[in-house]
N, C-alpha and C positions, 0 to 999 in steps of 0.2 A: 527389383526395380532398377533401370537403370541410373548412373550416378545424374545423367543432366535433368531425367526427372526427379528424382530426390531433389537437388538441387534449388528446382522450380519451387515446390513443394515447402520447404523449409524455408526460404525466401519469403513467399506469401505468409505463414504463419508467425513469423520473426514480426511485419510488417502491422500483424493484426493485434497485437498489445502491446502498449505502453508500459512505461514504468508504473504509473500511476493505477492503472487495470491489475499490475503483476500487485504491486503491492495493496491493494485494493481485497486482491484474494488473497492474500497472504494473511490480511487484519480475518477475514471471515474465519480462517483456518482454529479462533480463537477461541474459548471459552466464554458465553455469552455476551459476543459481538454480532448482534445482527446486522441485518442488511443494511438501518436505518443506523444504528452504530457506528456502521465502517462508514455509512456517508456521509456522516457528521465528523468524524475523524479525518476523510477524505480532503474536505471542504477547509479544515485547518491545516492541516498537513498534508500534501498533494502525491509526497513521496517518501519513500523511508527514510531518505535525505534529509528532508525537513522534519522530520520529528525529531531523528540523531542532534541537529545542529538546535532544536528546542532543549533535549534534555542537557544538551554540554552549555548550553546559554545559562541554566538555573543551579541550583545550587542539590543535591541528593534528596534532600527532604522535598524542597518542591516540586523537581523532579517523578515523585512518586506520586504524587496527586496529579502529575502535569492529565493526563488525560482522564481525572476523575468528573472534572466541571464540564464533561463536552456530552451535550443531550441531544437527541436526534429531534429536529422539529417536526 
Protein backbone atom coordinates (compact mmCIF):
# COMPACT_ATOMS: atom_id res chain seq x y z
CA UNK A 1 0.00 0.00 0.00
CA UNK A 2 1.39 3.09 -0.89
CA UNK A 3 2.42 5.68 2.13
CA UNK A 4 -0.40 8.48 0.91
CA UNK A 5 -2.90 5.84 0.82
CA UNK A 6 -2.11 4.43 4.16
CA UNK A 7 -1.99 7.74 5.19
CA UNK A 8 -5.76 8.55 3.97
CA UNK A 9 -6.65 5.39 5.65
CA UNK A 10 -5.40 6.00 9.17
CA UNK A 11 -6.67 9.64 9.09
CA UNK A 12 -10.32 8.35 8.49
CA UNK A 13 -10.09 5.75 11.18
CA UNK A 14 -8.27 8.16 13.87
CA UNK A 15 -11.42 10.52 13.06
CA UNK A 16 -14.05 7.61 13.70
CA UNK A 17 -13.63 7.18 17.61
CA UNK A 18 -13.68 9.20 20.36
CA UNK A 19 -12.31 9.01 23.59
CA UNK A 20 -15.42 8.22 24.99
CA UNK A 21 -16.10 5.13 22.24
CA UNK A 22 -12.39 4.09 23.02
CA UNK A 23 -13.12 4.05 26.53
CA UNK A 24 -16.53 2.95 26.25
CA UNK A 25 -14.86 -0.61 24.85
CA UNK A 26 -12.35 -0.56 27.01
CA UNK A 27 -15.27 -0.78 30.11
CA UNK A 28 -16.82 -3.77 27.83
CA UNK A 29 -13.38 -5.58 27.79
CA UNK A 30 -14.47 -6.22 31.70
CA UNK A 31 -15.77 -8.96 33.61
CA UNK A 32 -19.62 -8.57 33.77
CA UNK A 33 -19.88 -5.14 32.40
CA UNK A 34 -22.54 -5.24 29.87
CA UNK A 35 -23.65 -3.19 27.29
CA UNK A 36 -26.18 -1.48 29.63
CA UNK A 37 -23.32 -1.45 32.32
CA UNK A 38 -20.69 0.44 30.34
CA UNK A 39 -23.88 2.95 29.40
CA UNK A 40 -24.53 3.60 32.69
CA UNK A 41 -20.97 4.16 33.66
CA UNK A 42 -20.71 6.15 30.23
CA UNK A 43 -23.45 8.55 31.31
CA UNK A 44 -21.55 9.31 34.71
CA UNK A 45 -18.26 9.18 33.63
CA UNK A 46 -17.80 10.20 29.81
CA UNK A 47 -14.00 9.42 29.82
CA UNK A 48 -11.40 7.62 31.68
CA UNK A 49 -10.48 11.03 32.63
CA UNK A 50 -13.45 11.47 34.61
CA UNK A 51 -13.57 8.47 36.46
CA UNK A 52 -9.47 8.91 37.50
CA UNK A 53 -10.41 12.55 38.74
CA UNK A 54 -13.80 10.71 40.63
CA UNK A 55 -11.67 8.23 42.41
CA UNK A 56 -8.68 10.94 43.41
CA UNK A 57 -11.74 13.26 44.61
CA UNK A 58 -12.81 10.43 47.44
CA UNK A 59 -11.21 8.82 49.83
CA UNK A 60 -9.97 4.61 49.12
CA UNK A 61 -12.66 3.13 50.86
CA UNK A 62 -15.26 5.11 48.83
CA UNK A 63 -13.31 4.89 46.02
CA UNK A 64 -14.01 1.11 45.81
CA UNK A 65 -17.78 1.22 45.99
CA UNK A 66 -17.38 4.45 43.58
CA UNK A 67 -18.91 2.35 40.71
CA UNK A 68 -20.89 -0.30 42.85
CA UNK A 69 -24.38 2.21 42.96
CA UNK A 70 -24.37 2.71 39.13
CA UNK A 71 -27.32 0.44 37.54
CA UNK A 72 -28.24 0.44 34.11
CA UNK A 73 -31.82 1.82 33.45
Amino acid sequence: MPLDAFLRKANKSARSSTVHDVFGRMLRQLPRCSGAQTGAILQRYPTLVHLVRAYDAVSEAQGIVLLQNITPK
